[in-house]
PyMOL CGO cylinders between C-alpha atoms (Angstrom):
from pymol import cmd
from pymol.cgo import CYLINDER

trace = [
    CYLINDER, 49.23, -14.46, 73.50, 46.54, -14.95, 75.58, 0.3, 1, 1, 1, 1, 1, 1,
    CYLINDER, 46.54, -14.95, 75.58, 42.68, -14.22, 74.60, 0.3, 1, 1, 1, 1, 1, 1,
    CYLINDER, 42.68, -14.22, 74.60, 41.37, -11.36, 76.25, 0.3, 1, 1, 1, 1, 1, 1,
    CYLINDER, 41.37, -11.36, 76.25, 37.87, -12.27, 78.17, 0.3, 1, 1, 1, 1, 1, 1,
    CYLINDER, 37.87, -12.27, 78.17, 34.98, -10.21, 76.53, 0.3, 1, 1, 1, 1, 1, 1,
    CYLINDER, 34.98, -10.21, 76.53, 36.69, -9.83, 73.31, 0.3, 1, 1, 1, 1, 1, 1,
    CYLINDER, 36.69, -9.83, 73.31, 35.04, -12.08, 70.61, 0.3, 1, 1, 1, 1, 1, 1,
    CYLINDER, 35.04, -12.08, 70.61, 34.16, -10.25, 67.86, 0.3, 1, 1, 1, 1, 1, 1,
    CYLINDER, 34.16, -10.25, 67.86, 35.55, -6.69, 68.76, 0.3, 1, 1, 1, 1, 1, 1,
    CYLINDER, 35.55, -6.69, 68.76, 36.89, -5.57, 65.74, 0.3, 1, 1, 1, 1, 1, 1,
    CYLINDER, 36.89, -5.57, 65.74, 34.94, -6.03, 62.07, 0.3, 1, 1, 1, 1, 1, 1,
    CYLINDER, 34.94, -6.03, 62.07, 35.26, -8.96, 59.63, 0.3, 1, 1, 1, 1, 1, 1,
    CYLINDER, 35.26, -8.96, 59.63, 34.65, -9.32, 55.74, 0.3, 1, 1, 1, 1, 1, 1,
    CYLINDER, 34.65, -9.32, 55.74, 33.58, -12.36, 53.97, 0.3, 1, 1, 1, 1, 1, 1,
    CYLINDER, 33.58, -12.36, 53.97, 33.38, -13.45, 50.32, 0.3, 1, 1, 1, 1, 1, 1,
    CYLINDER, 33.38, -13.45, 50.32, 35.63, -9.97, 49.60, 0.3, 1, 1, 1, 1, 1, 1,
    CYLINDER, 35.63, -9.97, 49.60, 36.39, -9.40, 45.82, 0.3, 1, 1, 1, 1, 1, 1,
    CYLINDER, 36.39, -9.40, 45.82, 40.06, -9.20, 44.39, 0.3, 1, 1, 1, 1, 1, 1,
    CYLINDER, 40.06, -9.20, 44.39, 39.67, -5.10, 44.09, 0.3, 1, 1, 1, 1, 1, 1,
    CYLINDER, 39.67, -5.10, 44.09, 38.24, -4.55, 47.28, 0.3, 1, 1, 1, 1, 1, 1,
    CYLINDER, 38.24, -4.55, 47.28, 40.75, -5.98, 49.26, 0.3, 1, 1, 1, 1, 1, 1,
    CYLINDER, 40.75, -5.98, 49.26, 42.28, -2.93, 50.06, 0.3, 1, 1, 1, 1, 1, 1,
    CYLINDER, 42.28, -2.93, 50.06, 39.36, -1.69, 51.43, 0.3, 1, 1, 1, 1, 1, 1,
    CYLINDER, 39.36, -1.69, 51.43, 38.56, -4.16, 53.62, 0.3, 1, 1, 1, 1, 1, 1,
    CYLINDER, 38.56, -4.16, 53.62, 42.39, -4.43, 55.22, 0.3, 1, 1, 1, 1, 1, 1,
    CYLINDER, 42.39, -4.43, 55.22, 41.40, -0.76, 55.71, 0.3, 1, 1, 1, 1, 1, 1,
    CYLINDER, 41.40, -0.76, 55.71, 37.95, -1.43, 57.44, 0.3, 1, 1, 1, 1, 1, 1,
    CYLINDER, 37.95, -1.43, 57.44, 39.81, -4.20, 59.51, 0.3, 1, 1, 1, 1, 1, 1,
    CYLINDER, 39.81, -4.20, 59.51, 42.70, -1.80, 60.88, 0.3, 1, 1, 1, 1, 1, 1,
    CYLINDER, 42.70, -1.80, 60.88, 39.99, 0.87, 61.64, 0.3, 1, 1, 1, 1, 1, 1,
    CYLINDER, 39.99, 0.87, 61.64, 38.12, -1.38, 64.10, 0.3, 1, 1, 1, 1, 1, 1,
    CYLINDER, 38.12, -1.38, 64.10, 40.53, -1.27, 66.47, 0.3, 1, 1, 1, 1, 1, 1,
    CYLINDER, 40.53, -1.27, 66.47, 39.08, 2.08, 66.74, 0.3, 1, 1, 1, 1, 1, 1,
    CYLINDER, 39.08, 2.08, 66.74, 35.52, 1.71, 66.72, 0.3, 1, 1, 1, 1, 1, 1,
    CYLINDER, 35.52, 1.71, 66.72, 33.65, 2.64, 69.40, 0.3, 1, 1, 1, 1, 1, 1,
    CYLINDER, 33.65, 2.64, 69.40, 33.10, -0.43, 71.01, 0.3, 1, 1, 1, 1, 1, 1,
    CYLINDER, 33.10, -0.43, 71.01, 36.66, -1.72, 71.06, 0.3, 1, 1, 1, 1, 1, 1,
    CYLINDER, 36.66, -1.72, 71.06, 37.74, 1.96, 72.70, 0.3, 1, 1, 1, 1, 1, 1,
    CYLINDER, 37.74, 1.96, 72.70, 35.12, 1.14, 74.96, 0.3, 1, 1, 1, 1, 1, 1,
    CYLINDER, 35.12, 1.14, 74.96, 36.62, -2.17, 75.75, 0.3, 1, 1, 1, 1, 1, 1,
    CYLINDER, 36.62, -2.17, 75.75, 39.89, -1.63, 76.14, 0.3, 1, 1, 1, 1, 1, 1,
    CYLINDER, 39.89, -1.63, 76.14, 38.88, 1.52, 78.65, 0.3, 1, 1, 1, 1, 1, 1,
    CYLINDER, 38.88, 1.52, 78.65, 37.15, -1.35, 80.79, 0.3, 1, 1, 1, 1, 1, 1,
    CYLINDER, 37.15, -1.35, 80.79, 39.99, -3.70, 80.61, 0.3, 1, 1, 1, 1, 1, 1,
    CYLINDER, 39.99, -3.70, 80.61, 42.20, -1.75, 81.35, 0.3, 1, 1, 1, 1, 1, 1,
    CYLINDER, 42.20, -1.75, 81.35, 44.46, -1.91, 78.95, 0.3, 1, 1, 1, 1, 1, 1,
    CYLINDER, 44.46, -1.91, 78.95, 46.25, 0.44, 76.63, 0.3, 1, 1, 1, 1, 1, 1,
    CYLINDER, 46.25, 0.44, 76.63, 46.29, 0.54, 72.60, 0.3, 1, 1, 1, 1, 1, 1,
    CYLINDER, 46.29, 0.54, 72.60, 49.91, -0.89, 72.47, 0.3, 1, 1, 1, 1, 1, 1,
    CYLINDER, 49.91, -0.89, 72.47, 48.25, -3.48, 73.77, 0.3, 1, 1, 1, 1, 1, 1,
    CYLINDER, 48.25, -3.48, 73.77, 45.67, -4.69, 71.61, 0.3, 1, 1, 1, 1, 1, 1,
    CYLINDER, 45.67, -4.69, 71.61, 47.76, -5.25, 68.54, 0.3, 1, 1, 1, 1, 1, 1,
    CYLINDER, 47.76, -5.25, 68.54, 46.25, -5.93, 65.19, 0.3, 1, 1, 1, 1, 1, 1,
    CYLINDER, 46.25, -5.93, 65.19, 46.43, -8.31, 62.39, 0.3, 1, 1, 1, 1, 1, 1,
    CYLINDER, 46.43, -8.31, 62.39, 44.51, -8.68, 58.88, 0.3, 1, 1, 1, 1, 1, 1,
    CYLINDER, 44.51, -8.68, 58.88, 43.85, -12.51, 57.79, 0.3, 1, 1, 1, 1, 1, 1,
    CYLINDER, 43.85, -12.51, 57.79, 42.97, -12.98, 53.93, 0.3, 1, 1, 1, 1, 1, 1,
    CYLINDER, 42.97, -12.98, 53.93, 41.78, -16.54, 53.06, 0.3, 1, 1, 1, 1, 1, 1,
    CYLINDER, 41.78, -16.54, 53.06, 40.47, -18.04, 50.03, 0.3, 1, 1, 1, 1, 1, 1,
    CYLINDER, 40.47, -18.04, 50.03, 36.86, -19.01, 50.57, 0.3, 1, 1, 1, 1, 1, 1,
    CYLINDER, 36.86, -19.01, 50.57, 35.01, -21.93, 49.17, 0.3, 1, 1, 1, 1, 1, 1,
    CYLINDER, 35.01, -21.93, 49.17, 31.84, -23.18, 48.61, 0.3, 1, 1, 1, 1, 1, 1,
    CYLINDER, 31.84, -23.18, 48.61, 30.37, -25.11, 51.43, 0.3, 1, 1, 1, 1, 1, 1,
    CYLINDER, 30.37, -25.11, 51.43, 27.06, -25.89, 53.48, 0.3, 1, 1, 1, 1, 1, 1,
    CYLINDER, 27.06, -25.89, 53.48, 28.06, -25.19, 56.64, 0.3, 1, 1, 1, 1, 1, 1,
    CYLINDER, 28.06, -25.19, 56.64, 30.25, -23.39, 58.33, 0.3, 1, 1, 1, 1, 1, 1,
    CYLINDER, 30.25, -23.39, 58.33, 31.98, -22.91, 61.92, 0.3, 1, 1, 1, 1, 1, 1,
    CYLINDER, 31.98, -22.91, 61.92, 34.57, -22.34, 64.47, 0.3, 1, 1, 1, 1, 1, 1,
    CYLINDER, 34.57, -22.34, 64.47, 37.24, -24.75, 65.80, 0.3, 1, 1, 1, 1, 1, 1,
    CYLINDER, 37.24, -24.75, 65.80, 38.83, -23.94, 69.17, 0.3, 1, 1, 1, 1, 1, 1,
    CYLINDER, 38.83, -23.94, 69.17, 42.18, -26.15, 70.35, 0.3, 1, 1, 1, 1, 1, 1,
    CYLINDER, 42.18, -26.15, 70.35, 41.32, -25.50, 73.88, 0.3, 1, 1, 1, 1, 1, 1,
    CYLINDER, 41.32, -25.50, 73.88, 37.34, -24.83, 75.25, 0.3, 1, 1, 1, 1, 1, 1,
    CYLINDER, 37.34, -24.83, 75.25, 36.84, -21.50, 75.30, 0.3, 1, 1, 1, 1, 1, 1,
    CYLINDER, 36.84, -21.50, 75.30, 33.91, -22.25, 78.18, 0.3, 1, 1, 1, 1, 1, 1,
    CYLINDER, 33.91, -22.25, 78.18, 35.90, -24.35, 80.49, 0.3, 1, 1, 1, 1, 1, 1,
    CYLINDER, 35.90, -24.35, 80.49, 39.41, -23.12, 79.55, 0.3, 1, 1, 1, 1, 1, 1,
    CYLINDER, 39.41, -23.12, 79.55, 40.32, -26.88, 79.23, 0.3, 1, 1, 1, 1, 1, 1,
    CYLINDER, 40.32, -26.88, 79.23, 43.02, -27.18, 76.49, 0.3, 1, 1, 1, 1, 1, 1,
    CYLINDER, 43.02, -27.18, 76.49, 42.42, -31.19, 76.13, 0.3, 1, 1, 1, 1, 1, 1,
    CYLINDER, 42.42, -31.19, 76.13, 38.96, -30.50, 74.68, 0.3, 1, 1, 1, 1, 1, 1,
    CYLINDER, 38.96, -30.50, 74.68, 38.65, -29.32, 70.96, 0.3, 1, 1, 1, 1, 1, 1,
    CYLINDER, 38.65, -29.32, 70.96, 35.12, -27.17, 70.73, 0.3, 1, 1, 1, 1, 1, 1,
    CYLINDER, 35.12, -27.17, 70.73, 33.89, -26.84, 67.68, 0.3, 1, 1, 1, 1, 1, 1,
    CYLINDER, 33.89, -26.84, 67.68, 30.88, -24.50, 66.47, 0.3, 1, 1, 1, 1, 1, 1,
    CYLINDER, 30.88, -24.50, 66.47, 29.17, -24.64, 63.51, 0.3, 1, 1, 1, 1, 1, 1,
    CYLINDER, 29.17, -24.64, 63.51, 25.66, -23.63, 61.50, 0.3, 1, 1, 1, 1, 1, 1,
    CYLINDER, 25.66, -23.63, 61.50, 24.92, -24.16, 58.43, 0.3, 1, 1, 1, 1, 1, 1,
    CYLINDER, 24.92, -24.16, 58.43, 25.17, -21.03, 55.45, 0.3, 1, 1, 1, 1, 1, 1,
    CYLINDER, 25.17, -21.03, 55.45, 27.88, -18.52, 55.46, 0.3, 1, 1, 1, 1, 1, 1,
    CYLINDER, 27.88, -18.52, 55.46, 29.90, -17.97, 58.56, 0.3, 1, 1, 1, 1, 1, 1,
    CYLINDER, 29.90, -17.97, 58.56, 29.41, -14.73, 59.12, 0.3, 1, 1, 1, 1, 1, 1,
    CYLINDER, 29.41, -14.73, 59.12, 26.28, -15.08, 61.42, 0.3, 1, 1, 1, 1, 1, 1,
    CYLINDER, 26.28, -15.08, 61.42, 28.63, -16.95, 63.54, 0.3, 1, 1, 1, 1, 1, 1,
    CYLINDER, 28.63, -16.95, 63.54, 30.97, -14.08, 63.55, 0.3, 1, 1, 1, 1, 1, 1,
    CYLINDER, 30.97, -14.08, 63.55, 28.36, -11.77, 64.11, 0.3, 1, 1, 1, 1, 1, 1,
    CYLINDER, 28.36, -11.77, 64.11, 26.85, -13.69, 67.28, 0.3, 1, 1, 1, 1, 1, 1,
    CYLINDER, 26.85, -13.69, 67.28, 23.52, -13.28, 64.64, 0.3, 1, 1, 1, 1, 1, 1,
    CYLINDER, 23.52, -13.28, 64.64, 22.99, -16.92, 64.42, 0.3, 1, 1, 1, 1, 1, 1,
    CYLINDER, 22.99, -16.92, 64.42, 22.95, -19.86, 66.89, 0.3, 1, 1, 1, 1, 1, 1,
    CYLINDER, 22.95, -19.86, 66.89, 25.42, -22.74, 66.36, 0.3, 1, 1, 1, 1, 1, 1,
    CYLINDER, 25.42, -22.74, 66.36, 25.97, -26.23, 67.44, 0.3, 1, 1, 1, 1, 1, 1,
    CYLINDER, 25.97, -26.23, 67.44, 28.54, -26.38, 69.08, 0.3, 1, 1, 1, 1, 1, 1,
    CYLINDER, 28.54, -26.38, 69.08, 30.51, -29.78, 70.05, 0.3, 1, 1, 1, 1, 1, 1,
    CYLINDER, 30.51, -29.78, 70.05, 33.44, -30.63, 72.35, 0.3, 1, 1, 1, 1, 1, 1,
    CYLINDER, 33.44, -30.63, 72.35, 35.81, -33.15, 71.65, 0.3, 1, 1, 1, 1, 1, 1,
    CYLINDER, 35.81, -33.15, 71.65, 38.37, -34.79, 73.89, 0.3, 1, 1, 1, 1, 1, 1,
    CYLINDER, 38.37, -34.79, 73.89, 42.25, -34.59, 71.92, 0.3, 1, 1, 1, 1, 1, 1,
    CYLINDER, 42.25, -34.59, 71.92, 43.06, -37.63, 72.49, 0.3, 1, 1, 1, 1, 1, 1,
    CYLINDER, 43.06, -37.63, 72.49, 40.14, -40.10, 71.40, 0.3, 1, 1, 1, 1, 1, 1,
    CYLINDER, 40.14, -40.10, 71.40, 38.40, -37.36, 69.65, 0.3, 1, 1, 1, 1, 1, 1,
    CYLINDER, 38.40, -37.36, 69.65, 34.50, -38.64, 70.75, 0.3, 1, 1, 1, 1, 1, 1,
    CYLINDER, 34.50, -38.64, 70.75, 32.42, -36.49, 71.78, 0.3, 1, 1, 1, 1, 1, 1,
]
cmd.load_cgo(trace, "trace")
């Protein structure tokens, strides 16, 4: 599937979610789609709900002092033999957000220098 341009951070994410909430978080996930500002995308696109489909993604976190992003194709110049990555240091979530200004490095696949 093909990203959608615009759509970064449309619907909500959780981090560092406890065992018993879990439930409520896949719930606040789902209910993005309908937020107000993903309705307002998709009007704007174009495109119907059956097209937008959602998934949930649960993963184990772990300690670390940095976090980031790593694309297999540049999201900027749509060129899939550059690896971008983007990264700040603290919790990820203010890269989710758009909240907090990463470095951000590109990478060529095959000698991997920058």
């Amino acid at each position: 599937m093909q990203a959608l341009p615009g759509n970064m951070f449309l619907f909500s994410s959780f981090l560092g979610v406890r065992r018993e909430n879990i439930p409520d978080a896949y719930c606040a996930v789902m209910a993005s789609k309908y937020s107000p500002r993903a309705i307002a995308y998709r009007l704007r696109i174009g495109l119907d709900e059956d097209e937008t489909p959602m998934c949930v993604l649960g993963l184990a976190m772990v300690d670390a002092a940095a976090r980031g992003v790593l694309y297999t194709a540049d999201p900027v110049s749509n060129d899939d033999e550059v690896l971008s990555i983007s990264a700040l240091w603290g919790i990820g979530e203010q890269l989710v957000s758009g909240a907090g200004v990463a470095d951000t490095f590109r990478c060529g696949k095959p000698t991997l220098r920058s």
